[in-house]
C-alpha positions in Angstrom: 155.1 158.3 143.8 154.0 157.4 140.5 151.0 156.0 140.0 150.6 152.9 138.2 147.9 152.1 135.3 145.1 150.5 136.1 145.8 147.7 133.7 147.8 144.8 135.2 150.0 144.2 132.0 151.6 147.7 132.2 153.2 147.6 135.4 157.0 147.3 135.8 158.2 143.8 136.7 159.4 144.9 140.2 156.0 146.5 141.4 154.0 143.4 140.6 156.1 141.4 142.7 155.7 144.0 145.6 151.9 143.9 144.9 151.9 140.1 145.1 153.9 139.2 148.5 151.4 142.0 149.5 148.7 139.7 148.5 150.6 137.7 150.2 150.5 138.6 153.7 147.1 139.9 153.6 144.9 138.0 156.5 141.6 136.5 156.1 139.5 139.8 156.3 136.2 138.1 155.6 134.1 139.8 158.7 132.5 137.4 161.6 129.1 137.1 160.2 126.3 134.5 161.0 123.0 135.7 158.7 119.9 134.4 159.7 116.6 133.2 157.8 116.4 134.9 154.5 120.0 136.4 155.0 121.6 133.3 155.0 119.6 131.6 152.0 120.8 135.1 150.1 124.4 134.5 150.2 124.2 131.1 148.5 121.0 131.9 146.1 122.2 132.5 142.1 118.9 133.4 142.0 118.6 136.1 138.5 116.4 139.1 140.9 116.4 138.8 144.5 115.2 141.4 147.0 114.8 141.3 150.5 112.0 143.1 152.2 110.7 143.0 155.9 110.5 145.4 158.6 112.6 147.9 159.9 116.1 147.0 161.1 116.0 143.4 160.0 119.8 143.3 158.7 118.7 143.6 155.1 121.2 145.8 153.7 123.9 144.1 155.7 123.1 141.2 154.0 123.1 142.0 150.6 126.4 144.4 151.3 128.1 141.4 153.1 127.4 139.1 149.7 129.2 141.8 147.3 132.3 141.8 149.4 132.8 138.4 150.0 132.5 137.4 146.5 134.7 140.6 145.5 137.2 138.7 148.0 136.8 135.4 146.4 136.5 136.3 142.4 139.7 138.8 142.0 138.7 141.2 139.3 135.0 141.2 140.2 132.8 144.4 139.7 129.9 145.0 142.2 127.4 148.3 141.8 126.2 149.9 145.3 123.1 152.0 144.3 120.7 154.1 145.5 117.9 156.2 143.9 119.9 159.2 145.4 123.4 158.9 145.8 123.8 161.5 148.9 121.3 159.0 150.4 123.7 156.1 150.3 126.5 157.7 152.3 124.4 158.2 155.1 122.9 154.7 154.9 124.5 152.0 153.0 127.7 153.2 153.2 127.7 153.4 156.6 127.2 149.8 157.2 129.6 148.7 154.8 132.3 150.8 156.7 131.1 150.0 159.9 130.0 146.4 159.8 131.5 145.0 157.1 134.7 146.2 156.2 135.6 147.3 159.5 136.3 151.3 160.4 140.2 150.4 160.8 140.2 149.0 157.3 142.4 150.3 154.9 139.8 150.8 152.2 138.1 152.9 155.0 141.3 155.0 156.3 143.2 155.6 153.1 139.9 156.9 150.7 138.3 160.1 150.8 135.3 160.5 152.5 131.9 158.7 152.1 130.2 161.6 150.3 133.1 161.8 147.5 134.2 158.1 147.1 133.4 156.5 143.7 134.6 153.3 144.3 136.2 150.3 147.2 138.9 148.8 145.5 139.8 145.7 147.1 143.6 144.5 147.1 143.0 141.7 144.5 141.7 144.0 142.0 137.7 143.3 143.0 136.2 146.8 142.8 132.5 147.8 144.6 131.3 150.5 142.9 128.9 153.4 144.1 126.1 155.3 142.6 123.1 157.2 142.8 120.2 157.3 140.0 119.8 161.0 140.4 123.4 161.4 139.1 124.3 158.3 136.6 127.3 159.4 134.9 129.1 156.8 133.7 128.2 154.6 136.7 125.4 152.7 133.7 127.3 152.8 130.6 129.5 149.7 132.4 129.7 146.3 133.0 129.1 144.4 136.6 129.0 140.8 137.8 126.6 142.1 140.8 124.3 144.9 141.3 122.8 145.7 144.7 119.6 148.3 145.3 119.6 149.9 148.4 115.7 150.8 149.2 114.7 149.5 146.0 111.1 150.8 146.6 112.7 154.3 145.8 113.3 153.5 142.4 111.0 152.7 139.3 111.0 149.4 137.8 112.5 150.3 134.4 115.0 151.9 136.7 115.7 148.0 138.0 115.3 146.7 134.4 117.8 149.1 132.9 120.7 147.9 135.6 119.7 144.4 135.1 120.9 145.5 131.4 124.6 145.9 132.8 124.9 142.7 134.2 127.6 141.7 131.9 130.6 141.2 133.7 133.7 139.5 132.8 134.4 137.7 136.2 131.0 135.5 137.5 129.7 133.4 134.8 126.6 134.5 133.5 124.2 132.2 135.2 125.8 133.8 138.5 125.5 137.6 138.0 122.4 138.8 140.0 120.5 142.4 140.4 119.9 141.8 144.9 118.1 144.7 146.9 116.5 145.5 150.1 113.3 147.1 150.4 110.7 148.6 153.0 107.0 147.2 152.7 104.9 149.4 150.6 101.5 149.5 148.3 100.7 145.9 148.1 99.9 147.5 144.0 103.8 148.3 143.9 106.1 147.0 140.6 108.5 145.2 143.5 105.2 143.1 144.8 104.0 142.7 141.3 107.0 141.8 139.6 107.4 138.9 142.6 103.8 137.7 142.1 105.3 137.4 138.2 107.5 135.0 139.0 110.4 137.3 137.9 111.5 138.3 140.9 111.9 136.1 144.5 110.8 138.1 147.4 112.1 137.0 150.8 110.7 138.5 153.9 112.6 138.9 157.0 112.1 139.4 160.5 113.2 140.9 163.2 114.6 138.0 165.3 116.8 137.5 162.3 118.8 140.3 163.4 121.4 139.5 166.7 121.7 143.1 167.8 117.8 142.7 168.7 117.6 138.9 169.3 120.0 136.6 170.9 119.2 132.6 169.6 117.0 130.9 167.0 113.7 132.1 166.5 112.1 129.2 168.7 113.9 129.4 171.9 116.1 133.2 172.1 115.3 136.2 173.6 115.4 140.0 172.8 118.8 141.9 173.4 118.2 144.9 175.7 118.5 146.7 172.4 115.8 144.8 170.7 113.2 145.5 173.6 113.9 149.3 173.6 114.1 149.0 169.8 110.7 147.0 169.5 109.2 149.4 171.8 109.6 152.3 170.1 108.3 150.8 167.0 105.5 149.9 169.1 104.1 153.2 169.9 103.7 153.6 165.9 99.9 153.7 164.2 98.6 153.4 160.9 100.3 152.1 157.7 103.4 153.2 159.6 103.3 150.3 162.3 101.7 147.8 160.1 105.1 148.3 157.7 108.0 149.0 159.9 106.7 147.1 162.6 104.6 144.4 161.4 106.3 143.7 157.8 103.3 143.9 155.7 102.6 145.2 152.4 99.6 147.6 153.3 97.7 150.7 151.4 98.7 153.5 152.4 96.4 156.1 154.8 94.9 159.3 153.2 94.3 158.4 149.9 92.0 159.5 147.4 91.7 156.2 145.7 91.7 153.2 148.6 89.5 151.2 146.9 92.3 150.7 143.9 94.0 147.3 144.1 96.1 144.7 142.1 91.9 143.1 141.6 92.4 146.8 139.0 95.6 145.6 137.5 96.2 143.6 134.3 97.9 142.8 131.8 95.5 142.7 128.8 96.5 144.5 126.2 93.5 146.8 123.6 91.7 145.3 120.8 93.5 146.5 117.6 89.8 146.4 116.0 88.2 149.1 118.4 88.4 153.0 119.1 91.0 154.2 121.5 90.6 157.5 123.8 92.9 159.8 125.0 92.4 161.3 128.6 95.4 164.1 129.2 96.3 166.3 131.7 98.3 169.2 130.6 101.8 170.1 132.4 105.5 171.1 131.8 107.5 171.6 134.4 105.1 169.4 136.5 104.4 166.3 134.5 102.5 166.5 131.0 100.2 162.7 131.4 98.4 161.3 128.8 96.3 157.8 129.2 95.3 155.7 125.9 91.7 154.1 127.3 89.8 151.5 125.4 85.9 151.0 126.6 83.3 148.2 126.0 79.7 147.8 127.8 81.6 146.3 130.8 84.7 147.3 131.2 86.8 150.7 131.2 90.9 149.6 130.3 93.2 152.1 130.4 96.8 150.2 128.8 99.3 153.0 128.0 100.3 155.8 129.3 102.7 158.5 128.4 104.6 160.7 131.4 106.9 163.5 130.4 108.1 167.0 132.1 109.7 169.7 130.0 108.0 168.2 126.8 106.5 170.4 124.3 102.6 169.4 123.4 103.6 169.2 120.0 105.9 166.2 121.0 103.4 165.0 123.2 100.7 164.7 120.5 103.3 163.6 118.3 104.2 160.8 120.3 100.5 159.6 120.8 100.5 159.6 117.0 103.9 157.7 116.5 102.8 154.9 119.6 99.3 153.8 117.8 100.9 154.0 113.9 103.6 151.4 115.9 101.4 149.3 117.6 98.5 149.6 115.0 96.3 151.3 117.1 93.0 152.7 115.6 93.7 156.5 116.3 92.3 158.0 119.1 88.5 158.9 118.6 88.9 161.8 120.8 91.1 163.3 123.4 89.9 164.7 126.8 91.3 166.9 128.9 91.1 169.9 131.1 89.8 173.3 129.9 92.2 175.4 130.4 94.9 172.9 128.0 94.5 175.8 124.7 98.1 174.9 123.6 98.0 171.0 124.2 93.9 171.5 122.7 95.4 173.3 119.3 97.9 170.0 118.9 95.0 167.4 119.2 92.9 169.1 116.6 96.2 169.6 114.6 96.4 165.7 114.8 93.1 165.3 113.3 92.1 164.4 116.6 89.2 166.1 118.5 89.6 167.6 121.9 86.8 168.0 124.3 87.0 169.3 128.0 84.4 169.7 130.9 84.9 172.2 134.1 83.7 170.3 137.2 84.3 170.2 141.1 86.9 168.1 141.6 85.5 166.1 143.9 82.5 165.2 141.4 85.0 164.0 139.4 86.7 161.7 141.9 83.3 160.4 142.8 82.9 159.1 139.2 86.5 157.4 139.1 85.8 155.8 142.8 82.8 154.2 141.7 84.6 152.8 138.5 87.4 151.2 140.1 84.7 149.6 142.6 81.1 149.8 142.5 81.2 148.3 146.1 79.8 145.0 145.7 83.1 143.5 144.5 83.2 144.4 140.7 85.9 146.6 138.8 84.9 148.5 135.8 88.2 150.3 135.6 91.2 147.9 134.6 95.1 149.3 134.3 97.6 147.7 132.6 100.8 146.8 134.5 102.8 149.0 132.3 101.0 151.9 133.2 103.5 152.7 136.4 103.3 156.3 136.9 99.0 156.4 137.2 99.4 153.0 139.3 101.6 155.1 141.4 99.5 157.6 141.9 96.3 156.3 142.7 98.4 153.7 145.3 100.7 156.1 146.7 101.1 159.6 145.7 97.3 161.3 145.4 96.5 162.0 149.1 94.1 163.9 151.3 95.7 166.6 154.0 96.4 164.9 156.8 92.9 164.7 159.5 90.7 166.0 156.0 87.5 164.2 155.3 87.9 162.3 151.5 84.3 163.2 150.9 84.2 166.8 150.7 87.8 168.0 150.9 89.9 168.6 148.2 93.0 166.5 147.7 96.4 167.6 148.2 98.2 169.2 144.5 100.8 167.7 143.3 100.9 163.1 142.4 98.0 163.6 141.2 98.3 164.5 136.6 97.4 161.4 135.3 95.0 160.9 137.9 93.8 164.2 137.1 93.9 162.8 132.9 91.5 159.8 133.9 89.0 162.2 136.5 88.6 164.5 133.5 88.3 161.6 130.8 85.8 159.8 133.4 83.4 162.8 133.7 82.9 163.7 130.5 82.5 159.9 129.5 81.8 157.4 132.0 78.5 159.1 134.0 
């Protein structure tokens, strides 16, 4: 059979007319669905950024996946992006409930593709196509155009990740003030971009429950019950502890156990930006195939800011440097008085003082060193000497999420685990030699 273009215009006369009474005597195939709570105030929101968030099992995802197909049923032509950080991830997960529970296992789009793991796209009978991608493996998936964009487990990507696919919201279907970026997302560090960029005002973020889901609760929220799913599925969640219960169970946005820096909050976040008039520092931790981090810090009497950062693997330290030098001649920084690092950074050393800009480092026990940065991001009384610009994502990551203690270790005289941890490492060596 031969396979006709893609492009409506070029096909014969006599297949367009097939294609049409096919149209035709297609059904209504828009799935039984009744969405609950936030579900339901999703699928008539135009709302720009919208993500939903809530515990476990709360029919997020079927939510967001039921939107993209109904509107891909009702706006022939319509593009829609399914997208995960990694795209194996999404055939186990996303995919599955858009097979299972929204398009239906016996539906043709189901039966006559490929398999989950190799499909590329849904294409709907009216020309609508969903769309499926991972971050890890791009391709052409962001050098398009969509009308809508859904994030599965948006907490697993960064935010200039979510910025850049806003970027492709450019679709020639929805009108513009209808295109929207939706996602789903599991509770995490109350200091995370998806919490901050709500408390912004850029993005709305709608919390769900479990009684909005009917496999675990029959009725409205007032007077319905738990399915026998929903007890043996609450129960289970029940016998968790920790961070673990208080997000998957309990829906909060909590800190999470074992790490070095509990004490930093969004109270250490800003969004002040350096006095052109004053001295800059440089605080580095050197790195190649693990991450090469560099912090640009600005000090007065009271207060410690750190407001850039730059986060590269597989850089050289002569691009590095260069970079620090190209970012303040843009932004008109003073340059740096000095750079601080660790001692044993003799290549990424050489490149400072080839910058004109002195390097100075300082072996100490690391946990000497994390005493120093604990008491600047709180001196335990309520004030915050250290101060970290929004922008600054990769060291806010790090002291919120990544930089933890072995599991059972004691934070005050056990080292913390390797690895997270380079431009936390860049702002223990800077504070050391500086801020005793």
């Amino acid at each position: 059979m031969t396979r006709l273009s893609d492009n409506w215009r070029d096909w014969p006369p006599q297949a367009k007319v097939k294609f049409l009474e096919r149209l035709q005597a297609i059904p209504d195939i828009r799935p039984v669905y009744s969405p609950r709570g936030a579900a339901a105030d999703l699928q008539s929101s135009t709302q720009r950024e919208i993500i939903l968030t809530g515990p476990a099992r709360t029919g997020k995802s079927l939510a967001c996946l039921f939107k993209l197909y109904r509107l891909a049923i009702e706006n022939p032509g319509l593009r829609a992006l399914v997208v995960r950080h990694v795209r194996a991830d999404l055939s186990e997960s996303g995919l599955v409930t858009l097979e299972r529970d929204v398009l239906g296992n016996d539906s043709s789009l189901v039966l006559d593709g490929p398999r989950r793991q190799w499909r590329h796209t849904y294409r709907l009978p009216n020309g609508s196509l969903l769309v499926l991608g991972g971050l890890d493996k791009p391709g052409k998936m962001l050098s398009t155009e969509y009308d809508l964009i859904y994030v599965q487990q948006a907490e697993e990507i960064a935010e200039t990740d979510w910025e850049t696919l806003i970027t492709r919201l450019s679709g020639r279907v929805l009108p513009q003030e209808q295109q929207q970026i939706i996602g789903d997302c599991n509770p995490a560090s109350p200091a995370h971009w998806i919490m901050q960029r709500s408390l912004q005002g850029h993005l709305a973020l709608w919390q769900t429950y479990h009684r909005d889901n009917p496999l675990l609760w029959n009725g409205d929220a007032e007077t319905g019950t738990w399915t026998d799913y929903g007890k043996e599925y609450i129960e289970k969640l029940s016998l968790l502890t920790g961070t673990l219960r208080e997000r998957l169970l309990e829906g909060k946005w909590s800190q999470a156990e074992g790490l070095v820096y509990p004490e930093f909050s969004v109270e250490n976040i800003t969004e002040d930006e350096p006095d052109a008039e004053q001295v800059i520092e440089i605080a580095a931790d050197d790195g190649y195939v693990d991450a090469r981090a560099i912090l640009f810090i600005q000090r007065t009497a009271t207060r410690i800011l750190v407001f850039d950062e730059i986060y590269h693997t597989r850089h050289l330290a002569e691009k590095c440097v260069g970079e620090v030098v190209e970012r303040c001649n843009k932004n008109k920084w003073k340059r740096p008085e000095i750079a601080i690092g660790g001692p044993e950074s003799k290549e990424l050393a050489e490149r400072f003082r080839r910058a004109d800009i002195p390097y100075r480092s300082r072996p100490h026990e690391i946990v000497e060193g994390i005493a120093i940065v604990r008491s600047l991001i709180s001196d335990g009384n309520g004030y915050r000497t250290l101060q970290v610009n929004r922008r600054c994502k990769n060291l806010i990551r790090e002291l919120t999420e990544g930089y933890r203690y072995p599991e059972g270790s004691r934070r005050d005289n056990e080292k913390p685990l390797d690895g997270n941890d380079h431009a936390a490492d860049s702002l223990r060596y800077w504070a050391f030699l500086r801020a005793r």
